[in-house]
N, C-alpha and C positions, 0 to 999 in steps of 0.2 A: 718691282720697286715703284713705290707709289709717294708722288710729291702734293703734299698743300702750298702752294704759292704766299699765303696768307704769312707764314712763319718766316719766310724766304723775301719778300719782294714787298714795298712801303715806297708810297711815293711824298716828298718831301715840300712838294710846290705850297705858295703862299694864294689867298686868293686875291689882295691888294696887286700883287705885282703882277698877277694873271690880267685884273681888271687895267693895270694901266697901260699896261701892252697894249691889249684890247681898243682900246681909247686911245693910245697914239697911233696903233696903225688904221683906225676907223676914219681916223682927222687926214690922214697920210691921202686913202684910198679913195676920200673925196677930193681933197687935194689937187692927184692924180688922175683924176676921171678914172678911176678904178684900176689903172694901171700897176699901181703899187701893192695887187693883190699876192701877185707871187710871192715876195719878198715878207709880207705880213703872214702868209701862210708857213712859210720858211723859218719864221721866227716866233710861232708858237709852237710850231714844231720842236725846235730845236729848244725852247724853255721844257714842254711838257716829257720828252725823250729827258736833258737833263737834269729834274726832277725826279725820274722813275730810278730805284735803286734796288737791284738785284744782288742778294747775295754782297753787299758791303759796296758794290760796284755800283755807276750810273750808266745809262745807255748813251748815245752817241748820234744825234742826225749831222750827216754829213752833206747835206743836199743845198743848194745854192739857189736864190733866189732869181738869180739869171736861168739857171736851167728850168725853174718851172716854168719863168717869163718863155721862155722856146716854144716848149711845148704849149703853151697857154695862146703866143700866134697861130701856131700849127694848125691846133683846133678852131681858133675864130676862125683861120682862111679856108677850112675844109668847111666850115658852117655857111659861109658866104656866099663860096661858091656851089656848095647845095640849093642856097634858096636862089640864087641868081637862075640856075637850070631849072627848077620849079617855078618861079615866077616867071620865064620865059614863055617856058611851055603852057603856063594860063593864059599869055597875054595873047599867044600864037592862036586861041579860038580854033584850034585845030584838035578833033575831038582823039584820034590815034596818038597826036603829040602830047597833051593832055594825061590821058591812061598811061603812055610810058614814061612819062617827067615823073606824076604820081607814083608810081613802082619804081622808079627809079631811085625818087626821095624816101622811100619807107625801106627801102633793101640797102639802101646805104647808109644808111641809122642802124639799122640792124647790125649793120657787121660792125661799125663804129664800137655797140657796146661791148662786146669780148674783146675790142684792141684795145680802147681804156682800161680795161680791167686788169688785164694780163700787163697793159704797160704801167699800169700802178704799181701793181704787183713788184715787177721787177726794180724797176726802179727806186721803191720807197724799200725794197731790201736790202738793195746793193748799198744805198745809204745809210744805212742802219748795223751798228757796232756796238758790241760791251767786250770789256775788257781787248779792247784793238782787234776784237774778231767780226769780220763784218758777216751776215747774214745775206742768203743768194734766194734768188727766184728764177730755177731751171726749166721754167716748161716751155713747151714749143709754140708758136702763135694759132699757127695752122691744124695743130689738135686741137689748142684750147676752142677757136672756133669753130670745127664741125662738132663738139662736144656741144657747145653752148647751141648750135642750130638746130641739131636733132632733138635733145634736150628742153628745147623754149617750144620747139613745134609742138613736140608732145604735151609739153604741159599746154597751148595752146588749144588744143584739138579736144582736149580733155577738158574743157573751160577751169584751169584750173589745180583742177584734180590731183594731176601729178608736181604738179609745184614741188612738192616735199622732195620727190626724189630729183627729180634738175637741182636742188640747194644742194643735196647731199653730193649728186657727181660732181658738181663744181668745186665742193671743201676735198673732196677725197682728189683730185685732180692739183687740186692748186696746193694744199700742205703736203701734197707727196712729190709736188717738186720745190718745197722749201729745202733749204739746209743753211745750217750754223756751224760750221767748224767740219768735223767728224759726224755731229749729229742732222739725223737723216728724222722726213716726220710723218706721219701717215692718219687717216681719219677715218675709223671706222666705222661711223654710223651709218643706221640704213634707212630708208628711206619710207618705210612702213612705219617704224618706231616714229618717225616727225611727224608722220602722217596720224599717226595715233595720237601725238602731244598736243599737235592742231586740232584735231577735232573735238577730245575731251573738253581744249581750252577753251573752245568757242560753245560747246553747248553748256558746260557749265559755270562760264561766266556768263551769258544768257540769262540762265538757269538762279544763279548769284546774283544779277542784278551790278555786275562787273568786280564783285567782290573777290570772285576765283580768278581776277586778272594778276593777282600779285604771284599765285601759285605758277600760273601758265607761265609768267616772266621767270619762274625759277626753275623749271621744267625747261626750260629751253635753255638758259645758262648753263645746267648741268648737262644734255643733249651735247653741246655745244665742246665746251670740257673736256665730262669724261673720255669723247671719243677723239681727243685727237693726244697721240702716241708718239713719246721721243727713242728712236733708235741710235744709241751710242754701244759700238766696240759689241753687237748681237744682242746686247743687253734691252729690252724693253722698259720704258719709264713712262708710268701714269700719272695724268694729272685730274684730281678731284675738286671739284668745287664744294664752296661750305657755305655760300649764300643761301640764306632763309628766305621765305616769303614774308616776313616781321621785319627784316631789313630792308626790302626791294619798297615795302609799302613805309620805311621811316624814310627814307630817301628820298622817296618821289611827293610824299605829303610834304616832309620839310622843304624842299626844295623849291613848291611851286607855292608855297607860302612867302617865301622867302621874294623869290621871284612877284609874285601880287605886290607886297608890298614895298617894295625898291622899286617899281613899276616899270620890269624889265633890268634895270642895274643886277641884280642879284643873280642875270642867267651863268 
């Protein structure tokens, strides 16, 4: 069974009312000495979620402006006291305290970025409903990060190199512990195929003069796409993209025309 989204799914949002949101909570956020980020974040949320119309249906953020503000401490006081034990350890002229303040501050940025990830994840699921059914993010913290460690090493070691495949274990990791209802989701790309899409992309826009950059962004939308698979009741359901590279390139011309000449208003 194979779905176009296209026939199915239309989003309904205006771009005035986009823009004045934008604009009051821009006013709010200075206001606030930036304080009012959560809450501004919360509430284009919750316009562009319901905006999006699935199936006759709109989607649903359920997420509170308090709860990001939480997390939003969490993370400034775990960044504080990061730099506070680094700045210690410089100020200490002590060259062994120094080397381990240093490693200390880069290994704990490290693990920081698979727990934001995974707690986005879960979180911005658990939030998120159509028709009263909310969507989950199952996966465990302590796989997602030795996946993501082994994974960045490698591509590190490789300068590089394997990038392609650390992206792919990450989608096939993180959509196969999504679910929505009954429906179960899995992503089967592999990680040679990106590696392929990458490289053509980059020597033939090179080669183009940036002209095959429109192709490579469609090349990767449908990468993206085809390969991730809805399981409901044994049934397998594919999803196909139908973006062109004639659309990718009307999009990004109109847009940053648009943008020049609004000078900035238009983003």
């Amino acid at each position: 069974m194979e779905i176009q989204f296209k026939k199915l799914m239309k989003f309904n949002g205006d771009h005035a009312k986009l823009v004045g949101l934008r604009i009051l909570n821009n006013i709010l956020k200075v206001v606030t000495l930036g304080l009012y980020y959560p809450w501004a974040r919360v509430s284009v949320l919750q316009y562009m979620y319901g905006e999006s119309e699935f199936m006759g249906s709109r989607f649903v953020f359920h997420g509170t402006g308090k709860e990001l503000f939480k997390g939003f401490i969490k993370a400034v006081a775990i960044f504080i006291v990061l730099y506070a034990i680094l700045m210690y350890c410089i100020l200490s002229k002590q060259t062994a305290l120094l080397i381990g303040g240093i490693a200390f501050f880069y290994v704990a940025i490290l693990l920081i970025v698979p727990l934001a990830i995974h707690s986005s994840y879960r979180y911005r699921l658990s939030r998120s409903s159509w028709r009263s059914i909310h969507f989950g993010y199952r996966g465990i913290l302590g796989e997602f990060v030795k996946i993501y460690l082994i994974e960045g090493f490698l591509t590190l070691i490789t300068f590089g190199i394997y990038g392609s495949w650390f992206q792919v274990s990450m989608k096939k990791y993180i959509y196969g512990h999504i679910r929505f209802g009954n429906i179960e989701f899995k992503f089967t790309g592999q990680g040679l195929d990106l590696f392929v899409i990458r490289l053509k992309g980059l020597f033939f826009s090179i080669f183009t003069l940036g002209i095959y950059l429109f192709w490579y962004m469609k090349n990767l939308v449908e990468f993206e796409v085809s390969n991730i698979k809805m399981i409901q009741d044994g049934k397998e359901i594919n999803i196909r993209s139908t973006l062109s590279a004639g659309k990718i390139f009307e999009m990004i011309f109109v847009n940053y025309l648009i943008i020049i000449f609004t000078f900035g208003i238009g983003t």
